[in-house]
N, C-alpha and C positions, 0 to 999 in steps of 0.2 A: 578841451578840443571838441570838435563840434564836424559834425557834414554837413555843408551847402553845395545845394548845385543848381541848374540855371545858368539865367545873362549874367549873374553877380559873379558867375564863377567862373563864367566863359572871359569876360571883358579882360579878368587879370592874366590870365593864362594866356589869352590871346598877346595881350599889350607884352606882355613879358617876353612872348615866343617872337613878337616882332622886331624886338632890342635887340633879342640874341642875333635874329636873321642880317640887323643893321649892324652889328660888332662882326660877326664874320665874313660881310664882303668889305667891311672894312679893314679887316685884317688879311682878304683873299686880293681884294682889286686895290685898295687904298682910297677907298672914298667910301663916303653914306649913300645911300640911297633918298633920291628923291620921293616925296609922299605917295607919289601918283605909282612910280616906280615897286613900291616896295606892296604897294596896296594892289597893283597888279600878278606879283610875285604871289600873292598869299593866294587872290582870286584864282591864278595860273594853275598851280599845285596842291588846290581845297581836295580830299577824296568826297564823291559825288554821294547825297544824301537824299532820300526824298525820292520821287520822282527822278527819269534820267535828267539832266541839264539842270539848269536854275528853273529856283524853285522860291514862292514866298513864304516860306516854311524853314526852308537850308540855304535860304541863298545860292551860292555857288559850294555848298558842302561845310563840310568838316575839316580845320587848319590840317593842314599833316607839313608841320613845321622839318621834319627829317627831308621830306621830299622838297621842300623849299631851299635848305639848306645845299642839297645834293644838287640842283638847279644851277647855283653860285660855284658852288666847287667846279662843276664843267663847263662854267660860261667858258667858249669859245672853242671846246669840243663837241660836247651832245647838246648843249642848248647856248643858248643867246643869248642877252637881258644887252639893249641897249636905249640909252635915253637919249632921246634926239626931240629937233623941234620941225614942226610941217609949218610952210607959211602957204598963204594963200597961195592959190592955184597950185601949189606942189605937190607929185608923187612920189612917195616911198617906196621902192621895190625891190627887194633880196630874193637871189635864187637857193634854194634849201635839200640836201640830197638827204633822203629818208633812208634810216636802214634795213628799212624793211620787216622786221622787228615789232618796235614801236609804233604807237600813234603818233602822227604828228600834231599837234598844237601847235597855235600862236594867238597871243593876246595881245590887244592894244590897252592902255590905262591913260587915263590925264587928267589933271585936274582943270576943271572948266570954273567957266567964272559964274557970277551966281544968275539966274533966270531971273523973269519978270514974276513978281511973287504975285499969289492971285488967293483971295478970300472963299474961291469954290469948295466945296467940301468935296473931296474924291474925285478930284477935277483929275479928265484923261489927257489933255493937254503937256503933251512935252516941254521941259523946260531946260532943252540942250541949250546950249548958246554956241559952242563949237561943234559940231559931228562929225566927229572921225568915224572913217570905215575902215574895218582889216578883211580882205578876201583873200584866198589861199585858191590857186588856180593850175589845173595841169591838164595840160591837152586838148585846150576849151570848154574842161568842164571847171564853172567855179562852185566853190565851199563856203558858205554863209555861215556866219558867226550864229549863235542863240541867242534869241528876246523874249520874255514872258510876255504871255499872252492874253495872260488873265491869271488870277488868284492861284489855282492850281493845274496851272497848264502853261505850255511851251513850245516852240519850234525854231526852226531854222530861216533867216529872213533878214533882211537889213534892221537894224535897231537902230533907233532913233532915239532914244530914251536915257542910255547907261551911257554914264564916262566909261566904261571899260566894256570890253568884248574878248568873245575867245568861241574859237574855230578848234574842232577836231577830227582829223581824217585819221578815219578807222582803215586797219591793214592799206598803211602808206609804203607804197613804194617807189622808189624812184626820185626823180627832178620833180621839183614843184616852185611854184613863183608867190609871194606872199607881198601884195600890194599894199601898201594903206595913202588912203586918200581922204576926202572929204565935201563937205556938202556947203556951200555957198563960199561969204568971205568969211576968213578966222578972226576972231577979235581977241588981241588981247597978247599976241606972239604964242 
């Protein structure tokens, strides 16, 4: 026997907690989870590491596969998880009643298709090809998802950058509208 720790030891534990998370919505809804889907779920539910928000140090935190788990068990009580497709020029928009309680959250996740690859070294250039937005809106005030901003910094702002986003309204209460739209034509469905 031996201790290792690190990515060598995160990669398995991860890949492993992700199996589990895809055997019990499949044994909760009857289906798997799509990639983009399930890569969302872990991002949604990471406890937060680092600095608050994402970070290029924690990413979006630490798996807390229980709290992922618990996510699935209440879809269509306390949370949501639905996979849908946006086509061009379309909005997506669910109205959401907070308990007051909890934070609300919502994340978008997709898989995008691949960028125009470029030889720059630490080139700042986005290489979205789709850009989905998710904003979280009540009473005309809206809630912007987080974007790193640089190495070890962050804030709240349209991201242009990540397949995935995620919004959180602290001490949420009430009705709230969570849009998701997007930025020119979609390629690709």
């Amino acid at each position: 026997y031996a201790s290792i720790t690190g990515t060598s030891m995160a990669a398995p534990n991860v890949t492993g907690s992700l199996l589990l998370l895809q055997q019990h919505n499949n044994e909760t809804a009857g289906f798997y989870m799509r990639a983009a889907t399930l890569k969302g779920l872990a991002l949604h539910t990471a406890d937060d590491a680092g600095i608050v928000g994402p970070d290029a140090v924690f990413g979006w935190g630490l798996m807390n596969t229980k709290k992922a788990a618990e996510v699935i068990t209440d879809e269509g009580t306390s949370s949501q998880i639905s996979e849908l497709t946006l086509a061009t020029n379309q909005t997506y928009e669910i109205t959401v009643n907070s308990d007051g309680i909890n934070d609300l959250m919502a994340s978008i996740s997709w898989t995008d298709l691949p960028g125009t690859a470029t030889t720059a070294t630490n080139s700042n250039t986005a290489r979205l090809v789709n850009d989905l937005d998710v904003r979280i809106t009540k009473n005309g005030t809206a809630f912007l998802p987080w974007r790193l901003t640089g190495v070890n910094s962050n804030g709240l702002g349209d991201n242009t950058r990540d397949p995935y986003e995620r919004i959180k309204v602290s001490n949420a209460s009430g009705s709230y509208t969570i849009t998701v739209t997007h930025k020119g034509a979609l390629t690709g469905g």
